[in-house]
N, C-alpha and C positions, 0 to 999 in steps of 0.2 A: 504494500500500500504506500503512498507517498507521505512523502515526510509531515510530518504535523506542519510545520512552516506554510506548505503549499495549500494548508486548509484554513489556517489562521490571520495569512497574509495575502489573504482575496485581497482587490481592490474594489471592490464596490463598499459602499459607507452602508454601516449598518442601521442608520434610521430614516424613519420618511423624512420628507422635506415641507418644508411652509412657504407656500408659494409667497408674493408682495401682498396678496388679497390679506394678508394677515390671518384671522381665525378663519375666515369661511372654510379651507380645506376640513379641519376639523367635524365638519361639520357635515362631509362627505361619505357617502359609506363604503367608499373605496377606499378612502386613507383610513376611515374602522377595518377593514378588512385587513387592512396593511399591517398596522398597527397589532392588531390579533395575530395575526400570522406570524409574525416576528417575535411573539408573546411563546408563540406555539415551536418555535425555531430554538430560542433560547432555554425551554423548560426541554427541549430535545437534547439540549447538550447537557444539559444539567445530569438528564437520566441519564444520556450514553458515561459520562464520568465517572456514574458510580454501578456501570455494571449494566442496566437494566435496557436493552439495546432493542431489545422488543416496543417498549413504551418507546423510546426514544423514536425507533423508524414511525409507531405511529404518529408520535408529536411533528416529523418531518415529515410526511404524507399532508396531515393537516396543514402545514404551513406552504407547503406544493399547491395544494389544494385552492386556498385563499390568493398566493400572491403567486401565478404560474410561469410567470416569468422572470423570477426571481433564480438567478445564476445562483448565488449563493444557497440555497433551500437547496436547489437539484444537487448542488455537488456533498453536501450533506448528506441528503438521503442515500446517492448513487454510491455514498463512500461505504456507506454502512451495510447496504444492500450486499456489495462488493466482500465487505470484510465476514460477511454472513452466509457466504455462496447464494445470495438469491441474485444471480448472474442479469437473467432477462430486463429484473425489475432497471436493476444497475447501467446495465446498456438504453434503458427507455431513458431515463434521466439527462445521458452524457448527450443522449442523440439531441435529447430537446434543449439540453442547454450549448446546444454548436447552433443550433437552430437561430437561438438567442445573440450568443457571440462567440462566432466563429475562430475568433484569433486568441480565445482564453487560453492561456497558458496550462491553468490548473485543470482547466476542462479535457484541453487534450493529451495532458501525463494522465491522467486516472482514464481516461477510454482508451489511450496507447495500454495501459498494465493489462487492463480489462482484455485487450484483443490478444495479448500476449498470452497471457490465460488459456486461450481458449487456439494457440496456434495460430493466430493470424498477423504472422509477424510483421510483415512487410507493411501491412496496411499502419502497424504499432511503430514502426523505422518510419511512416512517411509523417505521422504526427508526431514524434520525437523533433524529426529535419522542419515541421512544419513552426516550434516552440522556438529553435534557434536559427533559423531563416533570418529574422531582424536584427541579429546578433544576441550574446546574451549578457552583455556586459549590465544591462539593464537588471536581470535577475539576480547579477553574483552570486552569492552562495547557492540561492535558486537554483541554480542553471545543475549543480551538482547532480540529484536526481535524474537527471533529464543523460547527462552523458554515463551516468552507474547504470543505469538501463540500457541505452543503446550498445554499452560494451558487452551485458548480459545476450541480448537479443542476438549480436556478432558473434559472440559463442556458439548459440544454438544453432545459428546456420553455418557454422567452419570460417569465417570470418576472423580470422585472426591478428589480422594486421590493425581493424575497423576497432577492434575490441582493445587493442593495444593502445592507440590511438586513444579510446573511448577514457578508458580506464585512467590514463596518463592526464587528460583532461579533468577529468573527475575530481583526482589527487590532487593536480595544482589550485583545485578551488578550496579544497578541505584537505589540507594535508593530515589530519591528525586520522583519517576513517580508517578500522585497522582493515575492514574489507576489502577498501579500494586498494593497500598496501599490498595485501596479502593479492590482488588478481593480477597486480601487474609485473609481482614475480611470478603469478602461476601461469599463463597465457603462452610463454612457452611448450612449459609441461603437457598444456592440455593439448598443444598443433603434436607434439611426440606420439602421446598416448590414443590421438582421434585419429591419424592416418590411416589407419587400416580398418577402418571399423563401416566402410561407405555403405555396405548394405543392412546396417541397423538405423533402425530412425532415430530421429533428430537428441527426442528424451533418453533416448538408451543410450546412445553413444556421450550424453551428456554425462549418464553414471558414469562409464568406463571412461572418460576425460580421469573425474572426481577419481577414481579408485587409483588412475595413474597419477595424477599432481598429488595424491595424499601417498603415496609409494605401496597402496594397498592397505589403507586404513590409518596409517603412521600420523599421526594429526600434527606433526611437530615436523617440520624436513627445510632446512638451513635456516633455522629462525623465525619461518613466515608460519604462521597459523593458519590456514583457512577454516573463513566460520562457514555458519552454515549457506545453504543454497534451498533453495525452495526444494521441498521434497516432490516424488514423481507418482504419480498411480497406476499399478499394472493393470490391463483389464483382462487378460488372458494366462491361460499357464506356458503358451509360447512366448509373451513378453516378461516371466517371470524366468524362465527356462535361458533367455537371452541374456539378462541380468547376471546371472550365476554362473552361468556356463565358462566366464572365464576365470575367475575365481577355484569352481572347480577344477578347469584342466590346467591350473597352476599347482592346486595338491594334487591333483596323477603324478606331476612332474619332480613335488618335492617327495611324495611318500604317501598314499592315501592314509588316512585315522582308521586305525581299527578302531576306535569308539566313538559315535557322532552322536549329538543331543540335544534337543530343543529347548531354550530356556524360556521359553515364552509359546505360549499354545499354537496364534499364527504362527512361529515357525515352524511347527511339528512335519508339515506335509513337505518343506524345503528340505527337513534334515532327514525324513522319510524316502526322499527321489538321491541325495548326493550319497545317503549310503546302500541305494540299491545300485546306481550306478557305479561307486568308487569301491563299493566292497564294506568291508568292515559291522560291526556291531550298533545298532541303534539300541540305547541306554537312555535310564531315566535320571539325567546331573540333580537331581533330590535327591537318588538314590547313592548308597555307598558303591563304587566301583571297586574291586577286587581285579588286579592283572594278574594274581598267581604266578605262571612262569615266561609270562609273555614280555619280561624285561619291562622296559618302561616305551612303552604303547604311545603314539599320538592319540590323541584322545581333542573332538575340534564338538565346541558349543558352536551354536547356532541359533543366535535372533535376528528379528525381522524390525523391529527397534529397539535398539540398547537402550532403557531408559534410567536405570537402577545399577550404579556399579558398584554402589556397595555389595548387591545378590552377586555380580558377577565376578565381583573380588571376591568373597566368599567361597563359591563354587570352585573357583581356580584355584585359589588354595590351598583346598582338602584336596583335588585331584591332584594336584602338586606334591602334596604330603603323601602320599598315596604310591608316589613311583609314577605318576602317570606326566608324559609333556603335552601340554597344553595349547593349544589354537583357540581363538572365538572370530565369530566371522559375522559382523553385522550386515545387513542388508539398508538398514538406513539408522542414520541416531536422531536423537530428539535431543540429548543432554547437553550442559552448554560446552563451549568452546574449551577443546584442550582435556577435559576430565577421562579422555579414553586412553592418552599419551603411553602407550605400552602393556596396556591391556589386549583391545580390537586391533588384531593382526591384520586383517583383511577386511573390506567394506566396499560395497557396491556403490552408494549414493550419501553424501554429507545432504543432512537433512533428515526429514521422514520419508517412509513410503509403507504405499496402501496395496496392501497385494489384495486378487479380488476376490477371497473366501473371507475376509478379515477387514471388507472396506465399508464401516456405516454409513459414508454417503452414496453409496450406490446401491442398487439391489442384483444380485447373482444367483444364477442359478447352477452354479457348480456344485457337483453332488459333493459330500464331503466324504460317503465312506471312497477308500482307491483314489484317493486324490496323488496321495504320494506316488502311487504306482505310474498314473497316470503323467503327473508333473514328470517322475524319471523318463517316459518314454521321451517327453521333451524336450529336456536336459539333453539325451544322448545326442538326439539331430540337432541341437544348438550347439554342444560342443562339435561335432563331426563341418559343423558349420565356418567354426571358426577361422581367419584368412589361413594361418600357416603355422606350424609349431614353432618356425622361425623367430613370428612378430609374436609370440607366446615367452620364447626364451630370451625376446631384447628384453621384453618388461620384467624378466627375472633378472639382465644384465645390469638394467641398469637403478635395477633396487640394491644389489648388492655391492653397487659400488656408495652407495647412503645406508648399508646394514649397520652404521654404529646409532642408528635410531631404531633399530628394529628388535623386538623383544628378546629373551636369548635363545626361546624354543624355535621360534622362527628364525634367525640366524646361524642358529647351529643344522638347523636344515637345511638352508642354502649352502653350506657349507659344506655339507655332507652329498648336497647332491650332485656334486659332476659336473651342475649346470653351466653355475659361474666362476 
């Protein structure tokens, strides 16, 4: 969503006006109208403030409602709507307030985010170029949001030079953003890690960017952080299958786990399909694990989002104490920046993600018993999919030339493997 600034520092005045007639306006039931609405605008923000966002979008309907051509009202509501996934209501708004004034700044970053949302990127690039067409010396710090998007957007489409560019822009306005720091060291990393990847879409190949600029989960690699990224949603177990698949045929290569284990329900049917595919034991990480004479086992957890790392410190732990080495493999995190630094060995997407037996905002009809079985057959043609064992063993090359960030189970198996 845009930055509070770009909602705070409209320029339209927030109260009527009193024409020379002196009191007669008063005395019109347009400027009561006016007057009410704006009554109804402000007890809006009042409620959104303390939570209550439902009351609120009513209080901004009402104030729509009364004053309908009021810019300020619509980018209210349209923001809320926005922040609510009620998408449609939020595109009615933006539409009608371009309607109004065409060259509003704020109008066209929240309908640019909006179309971004929803894939429509170019159309979201042409109201970006449409904000700083007059130059943007005018919005200064403003202008920031406006080029931290466009370099996002040049991501999504392999644009890497545009995003460079973007980003570099962004930074000389706000130099302190650790975001913008951290992309225009990552922007590299991610033209490395996207080159091979041309026949997965836009969203997927965005995870495998993320999983390469983080060195496969490493949240920490020469000093740069990267936070998060907006998370993705599967809608398929092919688009879930695609995610993992290289992940997966990166453990064929170090050694597959004889012990795999779901720390989180939605993951069950992931960690169901890698250990039908890769072999090994599906276990309950509640349960005590016993290796007996099996030396000390790889043993790989599996969530769909890490949210809790005190459980998954714990779990790792006792496997630890145990004889067992240790892997976790997240599919997306939630928690904040930095807290996984040596834990999460491997990681598809910084952010969340919604896989689609486990996503509330959609409804699915994937059966759940055989999901795993089914997810494996997946897996197998996504891995077999993959460009080349080749561009499999750069991205083991050139993680282990940065393995003094990498945890020591996972270093010692690069080590071990031949690879690098």
């Amino acid at each position: 969503m845009p930055d509070e600034s770009w909602i705070t520092n409209h320029t339209e005045d927030s109260a009527p006006r009193i024409d020379d007639a002196g009191l007669a306006p008063l005395l019109s039931p347009l400027f009561h109208s006016r007057v009410v609405a704006d009554q109804h605008y402000q007890r809006g923000l009042d409620q959104e403030s303390r939570g209550q966002w439902e009351r609120a979008l009513a209080s901004f309907r009402t104030a729509c409602a009364l004053h309908p051509e009021r810019v300020l009202y619509l980018l209210a509501r349209g923001r809320i709507c926005q922040t609510h996934d009620l998408d449609p209501e939020a595109a009615d708004c933006y539409e009608h307030a371009r309607r109004i004034a065409p060259r509003d700044p704020v109008v066209l970053f929240n309908q640019a985010e909006l179309w971004a949302r929803h894939g429509r990127l170019s159309m979201a690039v042409q109201n970006l170029e449409e904000i700083l067409s007059d130059g943007s010396r005018h919005l200064a710090g403003r202008a920031m949001p406006v080029h931290r998007l466009r370099g996002d957007l040049a991501l999504r489409t392999g644009d890497y030079s545009r995003a460079d560019e973007a980003f570099r822009t962004a930074l000389a306005l706000v130099p302190e953003d650790a975001y913008l720091r951290a992309m225009v060291e990552s922007v590299p990393r991610f033209a490395e890690f996207n080159r091979d990847a041309e026949d997965i879409s836009p969203a997927k190949r965005m995870a495998y960017a993320q999983a390469g600029a983080m060195l496969f989960g490493l949240l920490d690699d020469d000093g740069v952080t990267i936070p998060d990224y907006p998370g993705i949603g599967l809608e398929t177990l092919d688009e879930v299958a695609s995610v993992i698949a290289r992940p997966a045929r990166t453990l064929q290569l170090l050694g597959s786990p004889a012990y795999i284990g779901a720390l989180d329900a939605p993951s069950q049917p992931i960690a169901e399909a890698i250990t039908n595919v890769l072999g090994g034991t599906l276990f309950d990480p509640s349960a005590p694990l016993r290796s007996g004479n099996d030396g000390r086992p790889q043993v790989l957890l599996v969530t769909v989002n890490a949210t809790d790392p005190e459980t998954i410190g714990a779990v790792t732990s006792l496997l630890r104490a145990e004889g067992q080495t240790v892997w976790t493999y997240a599919i997306g995190l939630r928690h904040p920046i930095g807290a996984y630094h040596g834990v999460i060995d491997l990681v598809s997407s910084r952010g969340f993600v919604e896989v689609p037996w486990d996503a509330p905002s959609r409804e699915t009809t994937l059966p759940i018993e055989g999901l795993g079985a089914e997810l494996a057959s997946c897996l197998r043609r996504a891995i077999e999919a993959l460009p080349t064992l080749t561009a499999v063993t750069s991205h083991l090359a050139w993680h282990s030339s940065h393995r003094r960030f990498a945890s020591d189970s996972l270093r010692d198996a690069f080590a071990q493997s031949g690879i690098c």
